[in-house]
C-alpha angles and dihedrals in degrees: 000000000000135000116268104233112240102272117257109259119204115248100239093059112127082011110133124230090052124162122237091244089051090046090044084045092054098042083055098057094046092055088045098050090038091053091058090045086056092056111036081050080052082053109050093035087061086050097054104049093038091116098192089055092044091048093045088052100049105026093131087058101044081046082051087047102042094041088044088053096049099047080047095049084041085051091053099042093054093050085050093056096043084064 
């Protein structure tokens, strides 16, 4: 997924001596440019925590990582029962 580029301001945004239509205009903008930030966040966030995609994409780590801990937690059982 990629980034979403920082939304073009106008440039008489924060200016003084604005009209109310220039002001509406940019409020409008700003709804509008803060309501796609909203839903492409919601996107990626359901992305993210979707836990069968994220273990499909990165099943040979998470096989690394099972097989590691359980030659670790063997390790460990065999020195316990040296003692």
């Amino acid at each position: 997924m990629s980034t979403n580029p920082e939304p073009q301001r106008p440039l008489t945004a924060g200016l003084p001596g604005r009209t109310a239509a220039q002001i509406r205009r940019d409020i409008d903008l700003q709804r509008r440019d803060l309501g796609t930030s909203v839903e492409l966040l919601r996107g990626r966030v359901a992305e993210l925590t979707d836990w069968r995609r994220q273990v499909q994409a990165h099943r040979s780590q998470l096989i690394v990582g099972a097989a590691v801990a359980g030659f670790a937690l063997g390790g460990l059982m065999m020195l316990r029962r040296r003692r």
